[in-house]
C-alpha positions, 0 to 999 in steps of 0.5 A: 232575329236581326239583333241576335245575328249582329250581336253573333257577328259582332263576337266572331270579329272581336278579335279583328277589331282588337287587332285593328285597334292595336295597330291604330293605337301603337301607329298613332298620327296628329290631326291633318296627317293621319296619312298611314292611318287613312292609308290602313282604313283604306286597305280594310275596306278594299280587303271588304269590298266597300267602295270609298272616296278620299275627302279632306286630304286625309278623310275617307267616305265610304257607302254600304248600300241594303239589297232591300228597296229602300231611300233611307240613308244613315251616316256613322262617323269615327275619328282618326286623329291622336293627341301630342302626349308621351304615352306612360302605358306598358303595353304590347301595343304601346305608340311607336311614335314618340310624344304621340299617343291615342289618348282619345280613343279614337282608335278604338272609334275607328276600329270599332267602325271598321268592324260595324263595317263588316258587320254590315257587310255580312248582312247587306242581303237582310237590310234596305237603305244605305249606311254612309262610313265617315272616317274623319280626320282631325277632330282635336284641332281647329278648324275640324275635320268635321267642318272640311268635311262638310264643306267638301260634300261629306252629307251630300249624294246621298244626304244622310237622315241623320248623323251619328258618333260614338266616343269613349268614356272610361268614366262608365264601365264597359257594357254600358252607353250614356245618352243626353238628348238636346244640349250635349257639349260646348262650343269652345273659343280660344282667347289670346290676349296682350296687355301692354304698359311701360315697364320699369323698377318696382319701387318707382311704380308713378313712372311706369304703367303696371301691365300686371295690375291691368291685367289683374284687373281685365281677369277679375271684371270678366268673369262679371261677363258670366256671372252678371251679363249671361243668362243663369239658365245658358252653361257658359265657361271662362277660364285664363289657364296662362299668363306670363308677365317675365318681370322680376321682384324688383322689374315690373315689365312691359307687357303681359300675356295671357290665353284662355277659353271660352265656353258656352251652349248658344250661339246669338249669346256666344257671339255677344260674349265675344264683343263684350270681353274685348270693350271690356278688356280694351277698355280697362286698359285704356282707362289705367294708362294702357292698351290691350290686343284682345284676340279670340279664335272660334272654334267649334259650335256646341252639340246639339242631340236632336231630341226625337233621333236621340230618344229613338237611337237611345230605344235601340240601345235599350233593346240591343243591351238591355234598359239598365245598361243604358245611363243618363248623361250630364252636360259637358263643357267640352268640345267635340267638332261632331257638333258641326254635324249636329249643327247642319243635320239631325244627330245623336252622339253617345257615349261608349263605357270603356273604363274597368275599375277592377283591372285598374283600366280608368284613367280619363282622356287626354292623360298618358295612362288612357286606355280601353277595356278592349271588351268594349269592342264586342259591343261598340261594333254591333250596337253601331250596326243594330241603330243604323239598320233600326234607323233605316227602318229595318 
């Protein structure tokens, strides 16, 4: 049987996905300049004999084509980039980089493609349809990798039926995937925002103009925009993580700073909310004497799991692993540039368990101790090969 060759298979290269990973992990790169890591993926599928094309400056797109007749055509994506954090692990493949560090796991996500590569490789004489290998760059800085990519023709010669990502989790245990069709994650905007007054003593406060208290005030009345204006049914996030006033007990200042993000699963009121925050901003601070630049950068879109692939991508996960490894996921505020993908094709992003609580391997993403249960690697590979080639109606 098919999914008995690509589970063998899928044990036979572990130990090269591992290696792969390793080297990826101690090699880390940020978003835009992943030149040595676009340069190693590239040196592996030559040493396989897959035919690629660069794309987005540092991206890769690479094709697998079935020896069996078929149109069919389904595209994989990994991500590249690593995050600007001092890795705290003490490991043999500790990052080499100082102040970088895979704390995403996107090594494991591209290894993990490399080996559904190979795997793919080996079989080519069993399958019809094509697999379109998207290694992207950039996933954890705007404006995305994803969005360059498209942009670029990543989803066209040949367009893809469908579109699909795995990402780490090490909140579910190794041996284990999470699915959630529809609504998956965010969109996610950044606001940057000063309120400027007229400083002064802090015992006069008639002759100043109290940036601190108009800005108490624009933090408070927003949140009226969730809680009072959003739909109770659509998810929506608004949170102020910086504000800077540098005054002093005694010296109210001149101005006041503050950044936030915004959050939510619906595009028509995403763009509203945005009109919203600013008059309502702006306006406070004229009405008490002052003034506001109130400005937000958009980011990505929210994900979508289109239900039909999902429920289907979700059955072959069920098959390959066995229903009860195969979890129900709750909605994410994050943010993930795959969503640009769900937004221009059908797509399905699941979620990977590399975490083990015995050997202490837990920590979440975007932390120094972050790492993966390199056993997860077994499988991350050959259930990727398993849904494509069911996907392609093999």
């Amino acid at each position: 049987m098919l999914k008995d060759k690509i589970s063998l298979l899928a044990k036979e290269i572990h130990a090269n996905v591992v290696e792969n990973r390793r080297h990826l992990h101690a090699n880390p790169e940020l978003s835009f300049h992943e030149y040595q890591t676009s340069a190693y993926v590239a040196q592996k599928l030559d040493e396989l004999g897959i035919k690629y094309a660069k794309m987005a400056n540092t991206g890769l797109v690479a094709m697998i084509k079935g020896e069996k007749p078929s149109d069919a055509v389904v595209a994989l994506r990994a991500d590249m980039d690593a995050l600007p954090i001092v890795e705290a692990n003490e490991v043999p493949y500790k990052s080499k980089n100082p102040g970088v560090m895979h704390a995403c796991g996107h090594d494991a996500h591209t290894s993990s493609l490399l080996g559904t590569a190979k795997i793919l490789t080996e079989l080519k004489n069993e399958f019809g349809g094509t697999v379109k290998l998207i290694f992207q760059p950039a996933e954890e800085k705007l404006p995305g990798g994803a969005s360059m990519m498209i942009k670029e023709g990543v989803l066209e010669n040949p367009k893809p039926d469908a579109v699909i990502g795995q990402h780490v989790m090490p909140l579910i245990e190794a041996g284990q995937v999470g699915f959630r069709s529809g609504k998956y994650m965010a969109s996610t905007d950044e606001i940057y925002v000063t309120v400027y007054g007229k400083g002064g003593h802090g015992a006069q406060p008639q002759q100043n103009i109290d940036p601190v208290l108009i800005t108490s005030h624009i933090i408070v009345a927003l949140q009226q925009i969730i809680s009072r204006v959003a739909d109770p049914k659509t998810p929506s996030v608004l949170s102020f993580g910086k504000v800077i006033a540098n005054g002093a007990t005694n010296v109210i200042p001149n101005e006041v700073y503050l950044e936030g993000t915004f959050r939510t699963m619906d595009e028509d009121w995403r763009a509203r909310a945005h009109e919203k925050m600013k008059k309502m901003a702006e306006g406070i601070a004229e009405a008490m004497g002052g003034s506001c630049d109130f400005n937000i950068v958009r980011g990505y879109p929210f994900l979508i799991n289109e239900e039909k692939l999902t429920a289907e991508v979700r059955a072959y996960a069920e098959d390959y692993l066995g229903k009860e490894n195969v979890l129900d996921l709750d909605i994410w505020m994050a943010a993930e540039d795959f969503a640009y993908y769900s937004q221009v094709s059908d797509a399905c992003f699941y979620r990977l368990g590399t975490g083990n609580k015995e050997r202490g391997i837990s920590s979440s993403v975007h932390t120094p101790t972050f790492d993966v249960d390199e056993e997860s690697l077994k499988l991350s590979t050959g259930l990727m090969a398993y849904i494509a080639l069911k996907q392609l109606g093999n």
